[in-house]
C-alpha positions in Angstrom: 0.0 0.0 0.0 2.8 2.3 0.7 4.7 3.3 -2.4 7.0 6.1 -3.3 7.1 9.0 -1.3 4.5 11.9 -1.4 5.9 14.9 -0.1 9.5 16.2 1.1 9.9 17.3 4.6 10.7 21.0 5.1 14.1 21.1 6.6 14.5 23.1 9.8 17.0 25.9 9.8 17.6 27.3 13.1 19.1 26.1 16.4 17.5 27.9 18.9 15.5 24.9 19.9 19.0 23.4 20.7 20.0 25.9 22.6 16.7 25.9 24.7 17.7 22.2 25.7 21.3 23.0 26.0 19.6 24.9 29.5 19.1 21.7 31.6 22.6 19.7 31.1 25.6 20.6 33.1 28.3 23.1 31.8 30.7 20.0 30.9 28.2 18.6 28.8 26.7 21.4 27.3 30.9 22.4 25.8 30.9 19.1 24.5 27.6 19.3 22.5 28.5 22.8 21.2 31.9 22.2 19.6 29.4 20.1 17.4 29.3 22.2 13.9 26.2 23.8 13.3 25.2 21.7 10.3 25.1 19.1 13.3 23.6 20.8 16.0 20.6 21.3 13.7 20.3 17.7 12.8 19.7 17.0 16.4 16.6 15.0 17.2 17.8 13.5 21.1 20.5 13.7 23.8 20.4 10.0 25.6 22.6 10.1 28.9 22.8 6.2 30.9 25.0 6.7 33.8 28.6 4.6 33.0 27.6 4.0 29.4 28.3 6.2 26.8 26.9 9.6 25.6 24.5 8.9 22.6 22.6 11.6 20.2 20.0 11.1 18.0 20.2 12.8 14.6 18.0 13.2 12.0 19.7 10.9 9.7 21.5 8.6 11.9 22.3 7.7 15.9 26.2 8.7 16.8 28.1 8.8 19.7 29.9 11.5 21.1 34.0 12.0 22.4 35.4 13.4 25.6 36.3 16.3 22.3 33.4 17.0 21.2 33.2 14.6 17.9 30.7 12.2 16.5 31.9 8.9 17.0 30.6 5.3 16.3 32.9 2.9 18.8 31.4 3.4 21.8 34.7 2.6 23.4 35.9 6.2 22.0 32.9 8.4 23.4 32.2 10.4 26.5 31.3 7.8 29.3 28.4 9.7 31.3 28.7 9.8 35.1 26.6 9.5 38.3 27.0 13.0 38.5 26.5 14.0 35.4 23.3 12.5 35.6 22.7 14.2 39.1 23.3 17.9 38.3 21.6 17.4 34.9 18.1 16.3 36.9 19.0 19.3 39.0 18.7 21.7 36.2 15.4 19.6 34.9 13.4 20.0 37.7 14.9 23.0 39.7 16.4 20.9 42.0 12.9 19.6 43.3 11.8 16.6 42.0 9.2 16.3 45.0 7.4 18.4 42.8 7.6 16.6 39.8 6.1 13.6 41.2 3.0 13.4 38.5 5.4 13.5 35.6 8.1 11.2 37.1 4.8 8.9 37.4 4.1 9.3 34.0 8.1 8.7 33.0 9.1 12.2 31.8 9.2 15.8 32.4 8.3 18.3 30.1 10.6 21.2 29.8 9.6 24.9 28.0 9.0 24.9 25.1 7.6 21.4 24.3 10.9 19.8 25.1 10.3 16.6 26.9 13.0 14.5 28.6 11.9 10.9 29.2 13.0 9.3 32.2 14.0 5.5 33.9 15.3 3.6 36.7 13.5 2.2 39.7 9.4 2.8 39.8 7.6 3.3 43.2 4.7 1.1 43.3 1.4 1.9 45.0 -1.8 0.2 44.7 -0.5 -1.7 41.8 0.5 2.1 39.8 3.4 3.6 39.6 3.4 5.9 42.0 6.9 7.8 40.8 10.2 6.7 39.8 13.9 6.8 42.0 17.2 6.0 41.6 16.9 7.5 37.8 19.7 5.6 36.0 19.2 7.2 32.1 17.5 10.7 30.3 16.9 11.0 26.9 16.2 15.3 26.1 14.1 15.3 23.0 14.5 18.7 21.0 11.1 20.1 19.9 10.8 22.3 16.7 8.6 24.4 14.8 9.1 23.7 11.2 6.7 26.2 9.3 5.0 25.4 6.0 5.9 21.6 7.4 2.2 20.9 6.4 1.6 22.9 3.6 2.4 20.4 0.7 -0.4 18.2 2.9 -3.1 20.5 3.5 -4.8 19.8 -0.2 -5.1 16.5 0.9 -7.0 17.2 4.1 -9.2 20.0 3.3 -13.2 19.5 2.8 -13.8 22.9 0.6 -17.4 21.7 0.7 -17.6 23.1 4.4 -14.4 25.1 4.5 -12.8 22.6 6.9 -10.4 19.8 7.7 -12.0 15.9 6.9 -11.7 14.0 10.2 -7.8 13.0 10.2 -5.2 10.5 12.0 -1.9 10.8 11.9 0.0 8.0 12.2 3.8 6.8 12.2 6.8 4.9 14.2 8.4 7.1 16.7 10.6 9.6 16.0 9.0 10.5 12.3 7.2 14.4 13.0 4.1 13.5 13.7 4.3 15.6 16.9 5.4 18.8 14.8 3.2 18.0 11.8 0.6 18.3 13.7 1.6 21.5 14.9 2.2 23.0 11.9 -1.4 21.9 10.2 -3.2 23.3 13.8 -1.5 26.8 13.2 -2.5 26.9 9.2 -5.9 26.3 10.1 -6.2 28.7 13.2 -4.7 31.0 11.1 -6.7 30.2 7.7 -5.2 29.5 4.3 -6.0 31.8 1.4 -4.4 29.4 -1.4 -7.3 26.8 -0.4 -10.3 29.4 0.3 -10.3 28.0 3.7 -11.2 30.7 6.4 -9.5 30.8 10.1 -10.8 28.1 12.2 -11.2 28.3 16.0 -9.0 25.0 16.8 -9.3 23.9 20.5 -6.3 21.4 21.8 -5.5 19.4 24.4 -2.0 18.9 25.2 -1.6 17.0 27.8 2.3 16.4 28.0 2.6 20.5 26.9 4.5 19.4 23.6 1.9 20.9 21.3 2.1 24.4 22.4 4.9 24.2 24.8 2.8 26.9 27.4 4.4 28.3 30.2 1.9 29.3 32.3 -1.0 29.0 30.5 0.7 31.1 27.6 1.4 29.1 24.2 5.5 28.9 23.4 5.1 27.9 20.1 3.2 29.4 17.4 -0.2 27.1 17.1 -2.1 30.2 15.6 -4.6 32.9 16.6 -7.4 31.2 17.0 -6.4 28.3 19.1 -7.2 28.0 22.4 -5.1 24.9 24.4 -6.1 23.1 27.1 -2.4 22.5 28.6 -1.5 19.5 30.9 -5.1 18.0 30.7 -5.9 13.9 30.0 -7.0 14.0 26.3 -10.6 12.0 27.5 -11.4 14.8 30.1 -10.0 17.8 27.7 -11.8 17.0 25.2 -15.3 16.6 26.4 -14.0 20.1 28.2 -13.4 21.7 24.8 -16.1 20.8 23.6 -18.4 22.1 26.3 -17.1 25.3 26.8 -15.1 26.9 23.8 -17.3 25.8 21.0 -14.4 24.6 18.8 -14.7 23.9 14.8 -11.7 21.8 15.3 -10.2 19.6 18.4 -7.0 18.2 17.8 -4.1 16.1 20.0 -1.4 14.2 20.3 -0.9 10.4 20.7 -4.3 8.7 21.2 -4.7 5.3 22.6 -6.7 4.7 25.4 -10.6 3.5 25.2 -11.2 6.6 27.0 -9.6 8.6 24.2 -12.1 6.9 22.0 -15.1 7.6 23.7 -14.4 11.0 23.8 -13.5 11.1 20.7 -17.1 9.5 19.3 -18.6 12.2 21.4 -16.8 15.0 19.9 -17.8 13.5 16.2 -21.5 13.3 16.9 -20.9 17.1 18.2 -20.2 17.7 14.4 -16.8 19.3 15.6 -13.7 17.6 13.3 -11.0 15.8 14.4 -7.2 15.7 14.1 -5.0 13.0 16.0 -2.0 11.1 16.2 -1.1 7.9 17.0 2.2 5.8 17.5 1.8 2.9 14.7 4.1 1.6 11.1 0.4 0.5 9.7 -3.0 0.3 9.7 -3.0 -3.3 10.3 -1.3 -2.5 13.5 -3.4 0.0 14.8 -6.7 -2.1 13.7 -6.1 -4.7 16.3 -5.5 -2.5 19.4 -8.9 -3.1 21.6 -9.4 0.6 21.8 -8.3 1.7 18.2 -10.5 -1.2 16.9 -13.2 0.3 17.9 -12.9 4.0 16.5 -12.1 2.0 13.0 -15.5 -0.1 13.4 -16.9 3.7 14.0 -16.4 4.4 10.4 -15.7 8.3 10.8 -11.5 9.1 9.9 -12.1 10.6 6.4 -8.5 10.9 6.2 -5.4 8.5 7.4 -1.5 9.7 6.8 1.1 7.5 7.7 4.5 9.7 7.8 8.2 8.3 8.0 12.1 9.3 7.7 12.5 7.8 4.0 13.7 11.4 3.0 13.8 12.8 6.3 12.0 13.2 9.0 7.9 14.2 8.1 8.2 12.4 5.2 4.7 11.8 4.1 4.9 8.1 2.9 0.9 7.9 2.1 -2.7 9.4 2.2 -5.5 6.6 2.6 -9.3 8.1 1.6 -10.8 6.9 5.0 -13.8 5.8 2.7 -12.9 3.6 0.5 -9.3 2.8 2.0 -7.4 3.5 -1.1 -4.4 5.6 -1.5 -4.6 9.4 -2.5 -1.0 9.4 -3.4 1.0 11.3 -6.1 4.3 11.2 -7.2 
């Protein structure tokens, strides 16, 4: 079903988002990462620290390691070995030296920094009443950089439009991690708030939930990223609860958010559709088949209602669009 790529990614060309992670790791690190060119520095997707094991990044187009000087390296044996207290004075700087405070995001296995930036968390978990009531003895961070890529969704938007109401069809998003769905779906909640002349399609008022604050990245309330003018984001909120909010109080056209999953998800979701407000979601998944036989996902397919699926992927880059499926008929839209 998938054939040759659709679209090429927009490629992001500043480092400030870099730089905004840079923050929370500990001066010696922080050198190390910068002597990195800045050809580099903008390919960078994830800083991985595991206390005595080697310091790992995650680049756009491949996974490196890096030396006590500063250079991408492959052996493992030649890179930066990350210490105990490395790890300490970095979680320091991640949670303000409080992680008491943190306790609902170390339950939930990562913190999310401003911005959007989100740094993902192990070691030992806390049990309680058969949950995870937080996590200790943290052994391994990996810092995920967040960016805004503008026009990201613009070679998509055609695809997703309903010019018949001047609004988006009911869309999922879905890929393997790592491949933009996140920041696509930024980028296509900012065109609509905003509107797009090219496709006749007036502003819409877009209500999201972002409940681990990577959408918008708010700080205090206040969206850090640009997610348009008339959007309106319900920040650190379950996406069940959030949307049922949305939808009772700001009279969205549009609710979007990130990573769906749970059955609640989908019953909030069915109650937003028959509300005759659109949808736009992600989920984690390589194919349809996959996502067909999750109990919860099962049942939104048997709902017959996603008008448009897009399965995105790293074939030339990351936010590749590898695919548009007609929710209808299940075919493939796809040009090129």
């Amino acid at each position: 079903m998938i054939g040759t790529p659709l679209l090429r990614p927009v490629r992001p060309a500043q480092t400030r988002p870099v730089e905004e992670v840079l923050t929370v790791l500990p001066v010696q690190l922080r050198n190390l990462i910068t002597r990195l060119p800045p050809e580099i520095l903008e390919q960078l997707e994830e800083i991985r620290l595991r206390q005595e094991r080697p310091l790992a990044l995650g680049l756009i187009h491949r996974d490196a390691f890096l030396s006590p000087e500063g250079n991408l390296v492959s052996d493992p044996e030649q890179a930066y070995r990350v210490s105990a207290g490395d790890l300490e004075r970095t979680l320091q700087l991640v949670t303000g030296s409080s992680l008491y405070a943190l306790e609902e995001e170390l339950r939930s296995g990562y913190i999310t920094l401003p911005g959007g930036h989100r740094v993902g968390l192990t070691g030992r978990a806390v049990m309680e009443g058969g949950r995870v009531r937080t996590l200790k003895y943290i052994s391994s961070l990996n810092i995920r950089v967040s960016r805004e890529v503008p026009g990201l969704a613009t070679p998509l938007l055609p695809y997703l439009i309903d010019r018949q109401v001047k609004s988006i069809y009911h869309t999922l998003i879905f890929s393997p991690p790592r491949c933009g769905k996140t920041t696509m779906l930024r980028d296509i909640i900012r065109q609509l708030s905003n509107g797009v002349p090219e496709l006749d399609l007036p502003g819409l008022t877009v209500g999201v939930v972002d409940e681990r604050s990577e959408l918008a990245g708010c700080y205090r309330g206040v969206p850090q990223r640009d997610v348009g003018v008339r959007t309106d984001v319900l920040d650190g909120c379950p996406k069940a609860e959030g949307m049922i909010m949305l939808l009772r109080s700001m009279a969205p056209q549009v609710i979007a958010t990130d990573e769906i999953g749970r059955e609640e998800d989908i019953a909030a979701l069915e109650e937003v559709f028959h509300a005759g407000v659109r949808v736009l979601v992600t989920v984690h998944g390589a194919s349809l088949a996959e996502l067909a036989v999750r109990p919860a996902l099962r049942h939104l397919f048997k709902l017959k209602v996603i008008q448009r699926f897009v399965l995105l992927g790293r074939s030339r880059g990351v936010g590749t669009v590898e695919d548009i499926l007609d929710g209808r008929t299940m075919r493939s839209l796809g040009v090129g």
